[in-house]
C-alpha positions in Angstrom: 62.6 65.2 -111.1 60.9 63.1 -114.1 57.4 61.9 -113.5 56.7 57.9 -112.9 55.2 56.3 -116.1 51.7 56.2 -116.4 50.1 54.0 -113.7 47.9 50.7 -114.0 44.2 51.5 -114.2 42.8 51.6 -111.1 40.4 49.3 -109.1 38.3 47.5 -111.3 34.6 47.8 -111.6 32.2 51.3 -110.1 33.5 53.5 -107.8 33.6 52.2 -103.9 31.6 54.7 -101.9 33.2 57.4 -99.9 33.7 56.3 -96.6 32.9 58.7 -93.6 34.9 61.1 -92.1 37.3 61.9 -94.7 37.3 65.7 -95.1 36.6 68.5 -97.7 40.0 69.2 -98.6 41.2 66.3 -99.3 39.0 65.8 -102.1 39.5 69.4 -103.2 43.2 68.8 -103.4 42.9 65.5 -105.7 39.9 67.6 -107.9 42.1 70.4 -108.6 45.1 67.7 -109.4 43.0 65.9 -111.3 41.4 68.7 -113.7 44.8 70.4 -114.0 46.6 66.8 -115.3 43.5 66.5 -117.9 44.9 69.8 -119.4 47.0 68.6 -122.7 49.2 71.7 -122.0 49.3 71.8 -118.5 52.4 71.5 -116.1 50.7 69.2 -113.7 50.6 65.2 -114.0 49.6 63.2 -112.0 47.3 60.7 -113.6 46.5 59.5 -109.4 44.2 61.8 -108.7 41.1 61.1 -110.6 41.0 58.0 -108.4 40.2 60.4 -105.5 38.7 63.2 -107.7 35.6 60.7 -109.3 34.5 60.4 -105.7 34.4 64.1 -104.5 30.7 64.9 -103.5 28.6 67.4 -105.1 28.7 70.2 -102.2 32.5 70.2 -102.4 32.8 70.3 -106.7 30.6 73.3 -105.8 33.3 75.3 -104.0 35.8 75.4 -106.9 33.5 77.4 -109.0 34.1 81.0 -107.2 37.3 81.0 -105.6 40.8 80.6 -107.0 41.5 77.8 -104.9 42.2 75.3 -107.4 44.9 76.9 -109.3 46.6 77.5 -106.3 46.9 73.7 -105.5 48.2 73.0 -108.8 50.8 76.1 -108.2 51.6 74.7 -104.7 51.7 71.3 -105.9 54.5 72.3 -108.5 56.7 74.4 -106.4 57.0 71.4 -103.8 57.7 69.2 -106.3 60.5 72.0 -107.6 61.6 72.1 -104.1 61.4 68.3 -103.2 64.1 67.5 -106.6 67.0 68.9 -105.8 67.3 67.1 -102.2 65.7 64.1 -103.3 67.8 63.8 -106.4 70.9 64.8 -104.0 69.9 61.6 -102.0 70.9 64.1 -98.6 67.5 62.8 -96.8 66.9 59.6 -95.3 63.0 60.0 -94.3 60.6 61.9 -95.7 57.5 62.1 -92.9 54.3 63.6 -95.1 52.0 65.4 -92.2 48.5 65.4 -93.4 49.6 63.5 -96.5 45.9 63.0 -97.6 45.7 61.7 -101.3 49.2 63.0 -102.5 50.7 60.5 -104.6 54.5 61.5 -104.7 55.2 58.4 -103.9 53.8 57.0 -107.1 54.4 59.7 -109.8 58.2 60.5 -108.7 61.3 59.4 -108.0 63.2 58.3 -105.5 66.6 57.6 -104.1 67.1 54.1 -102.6 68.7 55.5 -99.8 65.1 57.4 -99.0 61.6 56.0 -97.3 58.0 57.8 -96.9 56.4 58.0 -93.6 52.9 59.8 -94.6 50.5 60.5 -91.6 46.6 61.2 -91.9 43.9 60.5 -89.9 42.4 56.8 -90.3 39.5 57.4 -92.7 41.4 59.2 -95.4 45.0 55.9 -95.1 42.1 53.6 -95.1 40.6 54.9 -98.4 44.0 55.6 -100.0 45.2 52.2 -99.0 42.0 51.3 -101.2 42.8 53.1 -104.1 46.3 53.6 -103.9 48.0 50.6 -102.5 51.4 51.4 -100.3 53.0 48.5 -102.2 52.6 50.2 -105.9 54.6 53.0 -104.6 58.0 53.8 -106.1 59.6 54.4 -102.7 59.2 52.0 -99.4 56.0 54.1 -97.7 54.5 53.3 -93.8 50.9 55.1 -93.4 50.3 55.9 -89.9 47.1 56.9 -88.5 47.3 59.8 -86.1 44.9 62.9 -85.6 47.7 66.1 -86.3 45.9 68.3 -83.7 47.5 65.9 -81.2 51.6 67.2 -81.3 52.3 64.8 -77.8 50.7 61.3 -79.9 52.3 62.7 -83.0 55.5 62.9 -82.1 55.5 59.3 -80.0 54.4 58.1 -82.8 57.3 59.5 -84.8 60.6 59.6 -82.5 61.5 56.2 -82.7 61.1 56.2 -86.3 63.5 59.4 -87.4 65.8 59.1 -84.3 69.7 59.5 -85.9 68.1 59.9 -89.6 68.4 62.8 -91.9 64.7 63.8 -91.8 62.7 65.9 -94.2 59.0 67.3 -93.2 56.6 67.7 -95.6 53.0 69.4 -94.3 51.1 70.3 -98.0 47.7 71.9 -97.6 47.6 71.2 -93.6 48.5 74.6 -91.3 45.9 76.7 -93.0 43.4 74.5 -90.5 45.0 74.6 -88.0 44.7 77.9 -85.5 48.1 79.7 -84.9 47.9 77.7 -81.5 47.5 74.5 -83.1 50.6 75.3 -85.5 52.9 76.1 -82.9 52.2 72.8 -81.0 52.5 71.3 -84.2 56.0 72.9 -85.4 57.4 72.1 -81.8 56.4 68.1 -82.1 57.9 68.6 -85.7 61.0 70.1 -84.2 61.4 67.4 -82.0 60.8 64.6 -84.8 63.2 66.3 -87.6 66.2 67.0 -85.0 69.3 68.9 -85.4 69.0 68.4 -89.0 66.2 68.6 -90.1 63.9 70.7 -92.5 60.7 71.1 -93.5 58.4 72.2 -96.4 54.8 73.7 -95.6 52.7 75.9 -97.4 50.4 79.4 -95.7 48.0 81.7 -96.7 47.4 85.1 -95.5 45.1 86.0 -92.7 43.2 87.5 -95.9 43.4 85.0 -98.1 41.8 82.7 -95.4 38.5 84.8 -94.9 38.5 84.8 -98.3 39.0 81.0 -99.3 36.2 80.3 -96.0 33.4 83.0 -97.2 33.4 81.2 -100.4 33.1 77.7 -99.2 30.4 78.5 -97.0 28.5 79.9 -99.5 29.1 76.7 -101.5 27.1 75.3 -98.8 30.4 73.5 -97.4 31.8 74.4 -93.8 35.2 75.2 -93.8 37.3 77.3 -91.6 40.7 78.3 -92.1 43.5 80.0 -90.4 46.0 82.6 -92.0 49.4 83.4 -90.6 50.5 86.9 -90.4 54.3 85.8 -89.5 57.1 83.3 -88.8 56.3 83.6 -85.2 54.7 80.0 -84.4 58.0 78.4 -86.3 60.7 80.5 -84.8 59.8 80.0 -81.2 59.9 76.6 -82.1 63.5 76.7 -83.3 62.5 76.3 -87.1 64.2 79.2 -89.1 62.7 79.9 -92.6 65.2 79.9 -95.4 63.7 79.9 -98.4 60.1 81.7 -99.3 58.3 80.6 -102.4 55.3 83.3 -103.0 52.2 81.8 -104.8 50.1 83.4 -107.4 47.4 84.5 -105.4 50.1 86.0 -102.7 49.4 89.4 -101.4 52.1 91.8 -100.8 52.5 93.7 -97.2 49.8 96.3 -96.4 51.7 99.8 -97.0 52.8 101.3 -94.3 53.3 97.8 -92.2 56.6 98.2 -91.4 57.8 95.0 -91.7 60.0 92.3 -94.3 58.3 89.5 -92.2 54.6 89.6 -92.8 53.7 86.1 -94.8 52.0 86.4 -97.5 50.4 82.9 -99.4 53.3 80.8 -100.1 55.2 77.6 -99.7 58.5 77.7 -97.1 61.4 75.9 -96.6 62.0 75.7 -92.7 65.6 74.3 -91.3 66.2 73.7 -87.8 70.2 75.1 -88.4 70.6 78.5 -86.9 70.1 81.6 -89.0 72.4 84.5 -89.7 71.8 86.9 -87.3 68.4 89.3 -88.3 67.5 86.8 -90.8 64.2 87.3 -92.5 62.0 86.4 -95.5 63.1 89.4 -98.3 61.8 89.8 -101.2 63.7 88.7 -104.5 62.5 88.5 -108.3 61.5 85.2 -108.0 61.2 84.0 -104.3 61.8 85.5 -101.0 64.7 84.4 -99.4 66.5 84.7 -95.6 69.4 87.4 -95.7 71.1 88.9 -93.0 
């Protein structure tokens, strides 16, 4: 999928402040984008983010420094845009409904089919800054921003029914589940379920139950409170009816513990979910360069 040109500058004159209530990660995300695009060699454009990136506070820049967390945005952010060009190109989904879209700027740096809109959903204080900074209008693809607080499946998917009903619909949730509790991701996979239909897919990205405590110890001792949630399995999608199709490991992913006795332990990666029936037994196994679902 070829990048959009290079955009306008953006807003004119200093910096607007950071409003209130717009959290840690979503600046982390648009930092690591940003300092990865500055790279003259690197994979990743996407000359949006240091919009986002300039305003990131000091107790967040401070979490980068010991953890590998921002070289595993820029890998995420490159395997969903792998993943995203083949359908996209293929023009086989109508709506593309961004959960926790934050400051991703897809809709700005790629292309689109005509036949295609954007729904992204974040919570009011991180639309209302991107609306700021990145107008809706600029976009390359028709995009609605709707404000909506994800830990709230019943709101989300009112919110969302009316506007996928009878549509091809394609679910994109990029840096969200790890914050959620395994609860909070079922609830959230069944509203999703119920949004994408028959049809539908979804893209999302996990980390390990390890790779959490890891990624939290080291932003609290940055000073900056986060917690986050690892997945040990497909559990909270496949009681959901999402089956996963397609498993994209990530650099930082960590194989099974020996001994675990099982192909279905997650490690950190990025998965395709569909909401079509699997083969029977299927399961993520592993091949050279992803794991996929195999009888």
């Amino acid at each position: 999928m070829p990048a959009a040109s290079p955009p306008p500058p953006g807003p004119a004159g200093a910096s607007p402040p950071a409003p209130e209530g717009v959290p840690a990660t979503a600046y982390l995300t648009a930092l690591a984008r940003a300092r990865a695009s500055a790279e003259p060699d690197g994979a990743l454009r996407d000359p949006y983010a240091e919009r986002f990136a300039r305003l990131c506070p000091d107790r967040v820049v401070r979490v980068t420094r010991n953890t590998a967390g921002p070289s595993v945005v820029v890998a995420r952010t490159l395997v969903i845009d792998r993943l995203l060009s083949g359908p996209l190109r293929d023009g086989a989904w109508e709506v593309c409904v961004n959960l926790g879209a934050g400051f991703d700027a897809r809709t700005h740096r790629l292309d689109w089919p005509a036949s295609c809109r954007v729904i992204e959903v974040d919570r009011a204080a991180v639309l209302d800054l991107k609306d700021r900074l990145l107008p809706a209008a600029t976009a390359r693809v028709p995009v609605e921003r709707l404000r909506c607080d994800l830990r709230d499946p019943a709101a989300l998917s009112a919110l969302l029914r009316p506007r996928t009903a009878g549509r091809r619909t394609l679910l994109l949730a990029e840096g969200l589940l790890t914050y959620l509790t395994a609860g909070q991701v079922r609830a959230l996979a069944a509203a999703a379920a119920e949004v994408a239909g028959a049809g539908g897919a979804w893209i999302c990205d996990v980390l390990s139950p390890a790779s959490a405590r890891t990624l939290t110890a080291a932003a609290r001792s940055a000073g900056t409170p986060l917690t986050l949630h690892g997945l040990p399995d497909l559990d909270a999608f496949e009681t959901t009816g999402w089956h996963c199709t397609h498993l994209e490991p990530l650099p930082t992913a960590r194989p099974p513990a020996r001994g675990s006795g099982t192909t279905g332990r997650l490690p950190d990666g990025v998965l395709w979910l569909s909401r079509s029936a699997p083969a029977p037994g299927c399961r993520p196994t592993r091949t050279p360069a992803s794991r996929r679902c195999s009888p």
